[in-house]
C-alpha positions as CSV (number, residue, x, y, z in Angstrom):
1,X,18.0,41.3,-54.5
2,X,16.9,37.5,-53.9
3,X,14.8,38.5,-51.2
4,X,13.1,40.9,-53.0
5,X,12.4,38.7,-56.0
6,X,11.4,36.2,-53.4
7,X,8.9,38.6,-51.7
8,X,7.1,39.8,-54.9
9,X,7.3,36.1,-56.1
10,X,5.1,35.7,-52.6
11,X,2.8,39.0,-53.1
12,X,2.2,37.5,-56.6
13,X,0.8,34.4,-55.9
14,X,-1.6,35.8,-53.2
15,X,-3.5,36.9,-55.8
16,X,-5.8,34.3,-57.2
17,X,-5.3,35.5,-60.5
18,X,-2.1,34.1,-60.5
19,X,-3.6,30.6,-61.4
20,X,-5.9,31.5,-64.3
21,X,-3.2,33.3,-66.1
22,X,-1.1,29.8,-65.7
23,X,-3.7,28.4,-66.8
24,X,-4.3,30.6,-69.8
25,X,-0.9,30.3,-70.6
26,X,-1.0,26.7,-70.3
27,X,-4.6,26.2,-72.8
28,X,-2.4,28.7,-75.4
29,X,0.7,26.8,-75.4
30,X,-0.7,23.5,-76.1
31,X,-3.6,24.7,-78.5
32,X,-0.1,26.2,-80.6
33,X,1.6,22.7,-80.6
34,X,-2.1,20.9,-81.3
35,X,-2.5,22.7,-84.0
36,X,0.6,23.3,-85.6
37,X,0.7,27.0,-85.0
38,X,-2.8,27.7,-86.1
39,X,-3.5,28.9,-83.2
40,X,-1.1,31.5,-82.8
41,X,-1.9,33.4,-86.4
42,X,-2.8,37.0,-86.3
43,X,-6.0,35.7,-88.1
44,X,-7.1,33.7,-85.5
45,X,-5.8,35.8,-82.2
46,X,-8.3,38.5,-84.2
47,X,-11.1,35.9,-84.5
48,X,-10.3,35.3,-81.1
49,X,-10.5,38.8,-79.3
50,X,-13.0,40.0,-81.5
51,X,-15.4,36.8,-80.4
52,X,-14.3,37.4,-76.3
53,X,-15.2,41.4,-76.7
54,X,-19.0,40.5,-76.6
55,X,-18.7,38.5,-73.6
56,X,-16.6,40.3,-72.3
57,X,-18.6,43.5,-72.2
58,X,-21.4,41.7,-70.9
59,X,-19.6,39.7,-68.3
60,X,-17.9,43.1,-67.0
61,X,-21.6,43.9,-65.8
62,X,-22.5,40.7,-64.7
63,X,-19.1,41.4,-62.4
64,X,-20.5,44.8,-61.1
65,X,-24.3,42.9,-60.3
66,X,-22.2,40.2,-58.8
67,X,-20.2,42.5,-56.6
68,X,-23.0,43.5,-55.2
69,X,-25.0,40.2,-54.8
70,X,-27.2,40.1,-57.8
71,X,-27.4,38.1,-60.8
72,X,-28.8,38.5,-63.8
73,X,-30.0,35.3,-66.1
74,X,-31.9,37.5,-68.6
75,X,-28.9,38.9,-70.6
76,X,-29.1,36.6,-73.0
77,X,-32.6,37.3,-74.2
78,X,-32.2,40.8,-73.7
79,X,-29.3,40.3,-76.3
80,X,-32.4,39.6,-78.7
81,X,-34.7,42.0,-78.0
82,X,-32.6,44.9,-78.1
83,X,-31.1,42.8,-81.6
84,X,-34.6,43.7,-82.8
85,X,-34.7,47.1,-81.6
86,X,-32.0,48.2,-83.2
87,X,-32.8,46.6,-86.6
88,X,-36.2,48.3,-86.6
89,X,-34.9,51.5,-85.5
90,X,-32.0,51.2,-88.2
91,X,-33.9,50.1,-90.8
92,X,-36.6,53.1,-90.0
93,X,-33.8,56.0,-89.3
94,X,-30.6,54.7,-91.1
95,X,-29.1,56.6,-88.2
96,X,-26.7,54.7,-86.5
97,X,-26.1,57.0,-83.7
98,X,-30.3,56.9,-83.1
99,X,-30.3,52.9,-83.0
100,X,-27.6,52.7,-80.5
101,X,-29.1,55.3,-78.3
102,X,-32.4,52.7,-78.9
103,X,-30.4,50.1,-77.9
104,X,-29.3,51.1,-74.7
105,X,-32.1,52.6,-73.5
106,X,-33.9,49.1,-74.3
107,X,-31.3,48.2,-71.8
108,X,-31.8,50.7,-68.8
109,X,-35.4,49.8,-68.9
110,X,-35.0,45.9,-68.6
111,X,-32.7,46.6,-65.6
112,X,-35.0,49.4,-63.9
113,X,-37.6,46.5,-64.1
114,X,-35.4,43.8,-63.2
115,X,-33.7,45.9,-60.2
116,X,-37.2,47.0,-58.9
117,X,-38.8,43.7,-58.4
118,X,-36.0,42.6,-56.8
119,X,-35.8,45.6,-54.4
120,X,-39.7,46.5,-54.1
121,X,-41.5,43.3,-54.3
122,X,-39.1,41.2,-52.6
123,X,-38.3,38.4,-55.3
124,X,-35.0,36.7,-55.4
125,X,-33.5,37.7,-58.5
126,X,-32.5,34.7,-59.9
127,X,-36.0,33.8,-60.0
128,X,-36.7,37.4,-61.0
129,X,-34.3,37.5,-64.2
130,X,-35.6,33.7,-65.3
131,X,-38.9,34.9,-65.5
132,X,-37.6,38.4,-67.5
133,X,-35.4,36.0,-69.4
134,X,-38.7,34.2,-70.9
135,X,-40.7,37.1,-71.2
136,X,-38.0,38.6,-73.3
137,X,-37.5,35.9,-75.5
138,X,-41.2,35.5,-76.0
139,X,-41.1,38.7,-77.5
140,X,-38.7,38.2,-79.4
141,X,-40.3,35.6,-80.9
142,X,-43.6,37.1,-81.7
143,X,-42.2,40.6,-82.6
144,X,-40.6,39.0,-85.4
145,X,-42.4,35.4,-85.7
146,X,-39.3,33.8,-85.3
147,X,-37.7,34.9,-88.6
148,X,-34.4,36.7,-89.2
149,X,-34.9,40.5,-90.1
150,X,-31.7,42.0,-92.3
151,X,-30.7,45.7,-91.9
152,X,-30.9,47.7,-94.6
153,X,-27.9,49.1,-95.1
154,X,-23.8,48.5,-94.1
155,X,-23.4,51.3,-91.4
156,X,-24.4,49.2,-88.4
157,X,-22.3,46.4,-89.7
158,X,-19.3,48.6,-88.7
159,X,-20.1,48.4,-85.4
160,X,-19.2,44.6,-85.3
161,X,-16.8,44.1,-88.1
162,X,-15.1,47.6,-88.6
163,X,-11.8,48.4,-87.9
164,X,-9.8,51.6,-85.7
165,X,-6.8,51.0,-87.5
166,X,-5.5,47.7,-87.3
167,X,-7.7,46.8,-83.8
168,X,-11.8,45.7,-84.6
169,X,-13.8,48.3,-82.9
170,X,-15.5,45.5,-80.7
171,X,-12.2,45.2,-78.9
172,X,-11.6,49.0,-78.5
173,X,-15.1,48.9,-77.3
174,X,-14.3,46.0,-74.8
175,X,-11.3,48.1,-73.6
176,X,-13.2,50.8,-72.8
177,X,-15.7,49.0,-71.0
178,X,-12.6,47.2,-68.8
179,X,-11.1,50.8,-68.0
180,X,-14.8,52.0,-67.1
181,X,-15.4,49.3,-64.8
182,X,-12.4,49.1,-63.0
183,X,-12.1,53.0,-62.5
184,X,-15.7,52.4,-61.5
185,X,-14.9,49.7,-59.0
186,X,-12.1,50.7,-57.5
187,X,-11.6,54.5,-57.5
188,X,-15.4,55.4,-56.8
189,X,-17.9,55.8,-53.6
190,X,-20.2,54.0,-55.6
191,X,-17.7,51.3,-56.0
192,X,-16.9,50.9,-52.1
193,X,-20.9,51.4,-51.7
194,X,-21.5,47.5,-54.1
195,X,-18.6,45.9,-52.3
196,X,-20.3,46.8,-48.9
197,X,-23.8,46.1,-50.4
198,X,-23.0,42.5,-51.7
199,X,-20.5,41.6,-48.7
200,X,-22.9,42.5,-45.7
201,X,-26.0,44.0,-46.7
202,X,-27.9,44.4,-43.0
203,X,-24.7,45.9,-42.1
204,X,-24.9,48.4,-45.2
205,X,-28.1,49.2,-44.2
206,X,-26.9,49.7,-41.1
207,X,-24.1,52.1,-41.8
208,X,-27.2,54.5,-43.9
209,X,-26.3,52.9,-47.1
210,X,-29.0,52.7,-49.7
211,X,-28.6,49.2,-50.4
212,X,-31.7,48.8,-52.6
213,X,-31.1,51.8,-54.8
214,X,-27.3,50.1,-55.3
215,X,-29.1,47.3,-56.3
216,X,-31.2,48.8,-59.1
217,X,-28.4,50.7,-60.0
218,X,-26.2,47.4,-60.5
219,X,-29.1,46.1,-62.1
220,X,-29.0,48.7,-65.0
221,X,-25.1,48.4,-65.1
222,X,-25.7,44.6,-66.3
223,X,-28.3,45.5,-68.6
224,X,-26.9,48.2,-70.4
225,X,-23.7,46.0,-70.4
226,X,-25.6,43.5,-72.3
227,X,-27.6,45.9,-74.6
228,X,-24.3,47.2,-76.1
229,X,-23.0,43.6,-76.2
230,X,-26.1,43.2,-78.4
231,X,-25.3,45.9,-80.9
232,X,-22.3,44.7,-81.5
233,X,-23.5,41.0,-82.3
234,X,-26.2,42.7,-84.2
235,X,-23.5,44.8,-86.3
236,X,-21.2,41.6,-86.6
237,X,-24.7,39.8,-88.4
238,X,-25.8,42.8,-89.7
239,X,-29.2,41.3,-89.1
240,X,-31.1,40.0,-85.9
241,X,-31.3,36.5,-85.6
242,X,-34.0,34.8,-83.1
243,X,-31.3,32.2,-81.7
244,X,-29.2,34.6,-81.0
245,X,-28.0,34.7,-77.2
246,X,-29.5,31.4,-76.3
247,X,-27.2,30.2,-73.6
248,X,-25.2,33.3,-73.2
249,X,-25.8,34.2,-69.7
250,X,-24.4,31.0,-68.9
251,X,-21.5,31.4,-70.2
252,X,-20.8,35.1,-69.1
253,X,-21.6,33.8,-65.6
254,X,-19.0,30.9,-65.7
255,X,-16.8,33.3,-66.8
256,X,-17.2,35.7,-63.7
257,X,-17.0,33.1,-61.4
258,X,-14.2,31.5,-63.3
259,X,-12.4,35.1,-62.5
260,X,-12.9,34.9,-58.9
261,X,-16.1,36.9,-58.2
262,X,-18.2,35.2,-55.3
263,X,-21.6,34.8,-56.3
264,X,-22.7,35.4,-52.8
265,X,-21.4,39.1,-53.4
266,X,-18.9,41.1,-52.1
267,X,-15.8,40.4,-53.9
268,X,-14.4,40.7,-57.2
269,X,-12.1,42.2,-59.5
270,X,-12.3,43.1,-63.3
271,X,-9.1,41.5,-64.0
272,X,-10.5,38.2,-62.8
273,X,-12.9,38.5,-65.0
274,X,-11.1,39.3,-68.1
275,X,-8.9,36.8,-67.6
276,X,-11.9,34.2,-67.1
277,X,-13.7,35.1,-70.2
278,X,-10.3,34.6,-72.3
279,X,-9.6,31.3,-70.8
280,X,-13.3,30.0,-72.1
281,X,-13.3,32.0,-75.4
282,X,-9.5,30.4,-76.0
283,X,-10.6,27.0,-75.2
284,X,-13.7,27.5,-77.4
285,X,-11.9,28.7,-80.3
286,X,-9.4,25.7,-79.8
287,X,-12.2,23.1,-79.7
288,X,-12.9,24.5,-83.1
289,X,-9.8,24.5,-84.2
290,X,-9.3,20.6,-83.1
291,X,-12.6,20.1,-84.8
292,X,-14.1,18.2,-81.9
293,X,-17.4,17.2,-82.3
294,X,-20.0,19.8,-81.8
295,X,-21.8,18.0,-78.7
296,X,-18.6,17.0,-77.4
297,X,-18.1,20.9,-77.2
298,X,-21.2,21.3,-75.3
299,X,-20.1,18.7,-72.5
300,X,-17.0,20.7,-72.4
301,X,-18.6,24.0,-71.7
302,X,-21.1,22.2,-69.0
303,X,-18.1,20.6,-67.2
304,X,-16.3,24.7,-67.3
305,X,-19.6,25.7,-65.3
306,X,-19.9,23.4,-62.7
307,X,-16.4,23.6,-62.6
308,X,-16.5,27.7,-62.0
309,X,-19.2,27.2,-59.3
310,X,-17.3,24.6,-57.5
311,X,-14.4,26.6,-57.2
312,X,-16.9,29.5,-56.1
313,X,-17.8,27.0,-52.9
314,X,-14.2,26.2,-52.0
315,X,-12.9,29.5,-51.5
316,X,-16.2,30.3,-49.9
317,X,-15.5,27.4,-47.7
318,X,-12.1,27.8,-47.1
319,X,-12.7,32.0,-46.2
320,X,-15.2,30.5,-43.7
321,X,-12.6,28.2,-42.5
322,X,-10.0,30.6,-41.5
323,X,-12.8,33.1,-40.4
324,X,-13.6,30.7,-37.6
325,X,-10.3,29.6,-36.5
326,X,-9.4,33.5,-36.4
327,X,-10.1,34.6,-32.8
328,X,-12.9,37.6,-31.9
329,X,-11.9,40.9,-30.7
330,X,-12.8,39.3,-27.0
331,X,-10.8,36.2,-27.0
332,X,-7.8,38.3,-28.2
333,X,-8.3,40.1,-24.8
334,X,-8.9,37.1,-22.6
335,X,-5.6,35.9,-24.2
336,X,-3.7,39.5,-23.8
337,X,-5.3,39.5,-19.8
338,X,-4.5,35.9,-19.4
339,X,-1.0,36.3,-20.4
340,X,-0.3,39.5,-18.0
341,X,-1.6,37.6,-14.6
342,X,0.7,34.3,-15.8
343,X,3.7,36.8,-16.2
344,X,3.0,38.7,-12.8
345,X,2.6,35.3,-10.8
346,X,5.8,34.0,-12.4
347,X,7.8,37.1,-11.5
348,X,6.5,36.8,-7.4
């Protein structure tokens, strides 16, 4: 029986999960004593999970771009503009249903765009995405001159403050989202097909994959992530609000990374990344709670991101370590034939 607990104990801590939920665990703990217990009320663990379900959704499809070697820095302002199409649509229909079907469609558009520059023109896409992430904003801005726009009405507001029972709809949402992308990761073609894509693309191509057509597709994953993270912030303010995603690509990437996806592509895993985008929402929530100083808060969540991109290096560097002390195919041979002629002139 000890072996066995021994051997799991091992098969565990393989994972690199492992560490973030020690970590998590770790934040929570201390944020409870901090606090005196604060932390730990069902009021706040709401606050809490109803805060992370936004970026979580969104980070979710950053995870599936990642996979597959692409980023995307627009989300943020494409949080906006689809803020402002659904308030016009709203406000014009009163049809909820309508306005989200608005919103996501604002969504697949931006990532068509986005994934066909990359693929068809040739543009890195974190240079693609910056500029899309400015244009977007920019509109924004002069759709609505830079001024708040209130929906008339409650029904949207449902969206981000309502209720299924005793759970906020943004976290049944966020679940949903979380059983989506995992099914779609890991129990899909498609799935094996952005793996492959992001890990070794000549080799993809290679094998007949259609590596740019994965890449659009992965593009309009992340878009349409981020337009339905948009609804939901627009239902939580029941308004749009020109500010609103400023910075939020940021932090959805630090939260991928943070989870163990390689920004080079080709590895991830949507538990990494739900477990990332708690650890920064829980330490957010407790710099509140501590009432540290609001600029403090912002060198806090600078540090997290360099922090989640160093770690992204190591483990690049360490994989690359113990890929080249691993020996090729030949040298296993030469070792194997080596080994046979030692034996056979021993035995004479």
């Amino acid at each position: 029986m000890k072996v066995r607990i021994n051997h799991l104990a091992r098969a565990a801590l393989r994972y690199e999960q492992v560490p973030l939920l020690l970590a998590l665990l770790v934040i929570c703990v201390y944020l409870t004593i901090a606090t005196n217990g604060i932390f730990f009320t069902t009021e706040n663990i709401t606050k809490v999970l109803r805060a992370m379900s936004v970026e979580l959704i969104a980070a979710l499809g950053m995870t599936v771009a990642m996979v597959a070697g692409q980023v995307d820095l627009s989300i943020g302002s494409l949080l906006a503009v689809v803020g402002i199409a659904s308030v016009t649509v709203y406000n014009a229909t009163g049809s909820v249903g309508i306005t989200v079907v608005a919103g996501l469609a604002v969504g697949v558009v931006v990532g068509i765009v986005n994934g066909l520059l990359v693929t068809r023109l040739g543009i890195n896409a974190i240079i693609t995405t910056l500029g899309m992430m400015a244009v977007l904003r920019g509109i924004g801005y002069l759709t609505t001159n830079a001024q708040a726009v209130q929906t008339e009405g409650d029904s949207l507001k449902e969206i981000g403050v309502g209720y299924v029972g005793a759970v906020p709809i943004p976290v049944v949402i966020a679940v949903g989202v979380v059983l989506l992308t995992y099914f779609l990761l890991n129990r899909t073609v498609f799935g094996r097909y952005l793996y492959a894509a992001g890990g070794n693309p000549d080799a993809a191509r290679s094998a007949g994959l259609p590596v740019n057509r994965i890449y659009v597709i992965a593009f309009v994953i992340v878009a349409v992530a981020a337009a339905l993270a948009g609804l939901i912030s627009t239902g939580r303010l029941n308004s749009f609000q020109p500010t609103i995603g400023v910075g939020f690509e940021l932090n959805v990437i630090a939260a991928v990374i943070l989870g163990g996806t390689r920004l080079s592509g080709g590895e991830g895993t949507v538990s990494g990344t739900v477990l990332g985008v708690m650890i920064l929402n829980v330490l957010n929530n407790g710099l509140v709670l501590l009432d540290v100083n609001t600029f403090w808060q912002e060198v806090v969540r600078g540090t997290v991101i360099i922090l989640a991109v160093a770690i992204d290096e190591y483990r690049k560097r360490r994989r690359n370590k113990r890929f080249r002390e691993e020996p090729t195919a030949e040298e296993r041979e030469d070792s194997e034939e080596w080994r046979e002629v030692e034996s056979s002139t021993t035995a004479r």
